[in-house]
N, C-alpha and C positions, 0 to 999 in steps of 0.2 A: 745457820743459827749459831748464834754464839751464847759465851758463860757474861750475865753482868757481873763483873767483879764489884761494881758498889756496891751493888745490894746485896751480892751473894746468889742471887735469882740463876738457877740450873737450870740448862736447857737440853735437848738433844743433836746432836750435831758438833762441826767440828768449831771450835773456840780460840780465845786466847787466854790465860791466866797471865794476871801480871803479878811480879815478884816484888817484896818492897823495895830492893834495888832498880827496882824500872825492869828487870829479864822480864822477858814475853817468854812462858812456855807454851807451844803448841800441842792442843789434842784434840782427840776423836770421840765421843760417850756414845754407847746406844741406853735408852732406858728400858728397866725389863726389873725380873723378878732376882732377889736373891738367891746363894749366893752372887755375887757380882765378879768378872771375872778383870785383870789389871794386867798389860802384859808391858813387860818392861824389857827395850833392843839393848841389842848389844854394842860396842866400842863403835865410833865411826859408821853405824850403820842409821837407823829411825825406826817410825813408827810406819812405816807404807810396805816393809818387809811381806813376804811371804808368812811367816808364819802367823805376825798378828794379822792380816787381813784372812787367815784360816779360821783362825781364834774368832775372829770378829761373824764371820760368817756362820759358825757351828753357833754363838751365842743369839746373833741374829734369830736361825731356825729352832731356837729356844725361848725366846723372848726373854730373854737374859741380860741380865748390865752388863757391859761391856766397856771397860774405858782400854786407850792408847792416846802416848804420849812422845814428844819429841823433849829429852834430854837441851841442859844449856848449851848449847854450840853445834846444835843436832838436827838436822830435818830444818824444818819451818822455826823452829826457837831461836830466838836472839844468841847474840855472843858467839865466839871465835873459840873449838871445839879445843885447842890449843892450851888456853887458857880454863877448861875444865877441869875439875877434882873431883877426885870419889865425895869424896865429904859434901860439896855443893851438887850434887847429882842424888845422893839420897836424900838430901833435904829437900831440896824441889819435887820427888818423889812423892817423898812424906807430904807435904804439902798438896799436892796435885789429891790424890788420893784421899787426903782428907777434907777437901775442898769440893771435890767431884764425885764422889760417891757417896752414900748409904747403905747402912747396914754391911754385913759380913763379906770379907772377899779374897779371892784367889787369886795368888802373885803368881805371873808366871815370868819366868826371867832368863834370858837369854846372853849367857858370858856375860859382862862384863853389866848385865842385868839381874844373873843371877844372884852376884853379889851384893849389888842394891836393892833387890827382893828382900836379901835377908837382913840387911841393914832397918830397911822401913820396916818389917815385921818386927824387929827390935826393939823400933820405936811406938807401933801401931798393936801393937799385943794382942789387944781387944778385939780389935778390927779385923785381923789376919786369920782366915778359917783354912787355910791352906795354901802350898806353896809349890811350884813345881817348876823346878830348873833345866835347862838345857843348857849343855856343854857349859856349867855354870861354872865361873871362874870369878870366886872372892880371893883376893891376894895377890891378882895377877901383877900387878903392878913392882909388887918384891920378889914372889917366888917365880914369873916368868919374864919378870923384863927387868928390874937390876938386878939378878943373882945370874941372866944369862949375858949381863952385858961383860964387852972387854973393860981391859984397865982403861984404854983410850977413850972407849965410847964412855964410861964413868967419867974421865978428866973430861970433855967434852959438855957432860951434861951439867956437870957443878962450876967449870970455869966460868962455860958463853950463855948458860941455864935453858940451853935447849940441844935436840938431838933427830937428826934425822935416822929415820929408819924404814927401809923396805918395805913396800906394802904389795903383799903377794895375789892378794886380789888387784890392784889397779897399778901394775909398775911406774906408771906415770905419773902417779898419783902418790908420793912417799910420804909417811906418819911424818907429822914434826912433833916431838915429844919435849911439854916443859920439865922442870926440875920440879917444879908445886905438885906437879902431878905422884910423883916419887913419892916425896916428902908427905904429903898429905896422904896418901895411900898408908903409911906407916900407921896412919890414927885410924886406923879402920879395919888390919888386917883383924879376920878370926880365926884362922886355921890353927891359932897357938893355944887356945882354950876350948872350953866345951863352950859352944852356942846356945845360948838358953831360948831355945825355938821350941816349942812343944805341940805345933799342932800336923797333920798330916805333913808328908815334905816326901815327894817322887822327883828321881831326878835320871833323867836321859842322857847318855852320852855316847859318842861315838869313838868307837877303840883305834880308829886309823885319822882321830884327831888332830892336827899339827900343830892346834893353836895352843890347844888347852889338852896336857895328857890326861889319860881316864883315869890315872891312878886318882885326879884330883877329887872328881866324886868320890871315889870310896872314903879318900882320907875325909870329906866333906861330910858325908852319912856318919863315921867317925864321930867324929865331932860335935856332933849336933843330939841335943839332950834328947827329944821328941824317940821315944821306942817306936813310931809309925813311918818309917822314912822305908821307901823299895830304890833300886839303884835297875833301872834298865842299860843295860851293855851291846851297844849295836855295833856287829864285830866289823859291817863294812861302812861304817856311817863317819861322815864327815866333822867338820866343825858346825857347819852351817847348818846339817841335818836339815834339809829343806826341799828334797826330794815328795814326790809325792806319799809315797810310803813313808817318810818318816812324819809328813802332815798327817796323815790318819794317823800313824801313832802318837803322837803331840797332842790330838785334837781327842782321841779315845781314852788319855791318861786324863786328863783336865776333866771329860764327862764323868769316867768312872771316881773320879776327888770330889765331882759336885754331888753325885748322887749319894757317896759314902756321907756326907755330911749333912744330908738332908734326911738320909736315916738314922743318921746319930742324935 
């Protein structure tokens, strides 16, 4: 079953959205009771991860809204991942989100999701009853990939406007990184200001991290105006946090946020 984008007519099941540029974004909705819960992957990864089909699952045995989605150049989505921007990845967000759901709901966002989590809560205010990050990484794009690159890998990325780089999950498989991507990351970082985020916000990280250091979360709760924000520290937990145990905990923080806010 799919979404009509003519009419707007919502359905249950996996869909297509189409962007006024012609992008197809792929997703997934269950229909169910508010809050509604949105989980947004991470860099190079999709929506058929381990965690959101957790996510999807615990909502399912809830009768809960449930959306997931595939990013531009991600999963099942049109476009060449290459050629993706933080900028064009929370607006499709925003868009999906506001297209596909009802009533109140909770971002859950994963690296390179977290920071698009808080991007679309930015924009979606109203809409945002909660937010919950894992190994969330806004700004990675400055403070962990041009602030660690060499002077070469820099000449490289502004001369030919692209850059290969190591991909430690899949060696065979190496990032090509564009220079838009960079550039455009610069309009979007927040770690330089207070985040005017004011609604619940838990965020999980793993301290033997390689992708994302855990100092970033603290500076992240830092940051973020909201007095309701808890910082979980998993002192053997990975980037991916995607072990079983860290799925029950992923899946118990998200419960214990839905049920705080249906007592509120």
């Amino acid at each position: 079953m799919t979404e009509n984008s003519e009419s707007g007519q919502l359905s249950e099941g996996g869909g297509i959205l189409t962007r006024p540029d012609g992008a197809t974004i792929a997703y997934h909705r269950l229909e169910g009771k508010t809050p509604g819960v949105v989980f947004l992957h991470g860099y190079h990864s999709d929506m058929e991860g381990t965690k959101a089909l957790a996510l999807e699952e615990m909502c399912r045995a809830q009768r809960r809204a449930f959306l997931r989605f595939d990013y531009f150049g991600h999963g099942r989505s049109s476009g060449d991942v290459l050629y993706g921007t933080v900028g064009r990845w929370a607006a499709d967000a925003v868009a999906v989100i506001g297209e596909l759901t009802q009533g109140p709901q909770v971002l859950v966002g994963s690296s390179l999701g977290g920071w698009i989590a808080l991007l679309a809560a930015l924009e979606l205010r109203d809409k945002v009853a909660g937010l919950v990050g894992v190994a969330a990484a806004p700004d990675f794009t400055e403070d962990l990939m041009w602030q660690d690159f060499t002077f070469e890998q820099r000449r490289t990325l502004m001369e030919t406007g692209q850059l290969e780089l190591p991909n430690c999950y899949e060696p065979d498989n190496p990032w090509h990184i564009h220079r838009s991507l960079i550039e455009d990351g610069r309009n979007h970082l927040l770690l330089r200001d207070l985040i005017q985020i004011h609604c619940p916000v838990r965020l999980i990280q793993g301290q033997k991290d390689e992708d994302v250091p855990w100092q970033t979360a603290i500076r992240l709760a830092d940051c973020l105006a909201s007095e309701r924000v808890d910082v979980t520290l998993v002192k053997d937990g990975d980037h991916r946090l995607s072990r079983d145990g860290d799925l029950i905990r992923l899946t118990n923080a998200v419960a214990a946020m839905l049920g705080a806010i249906q007592e509120s």
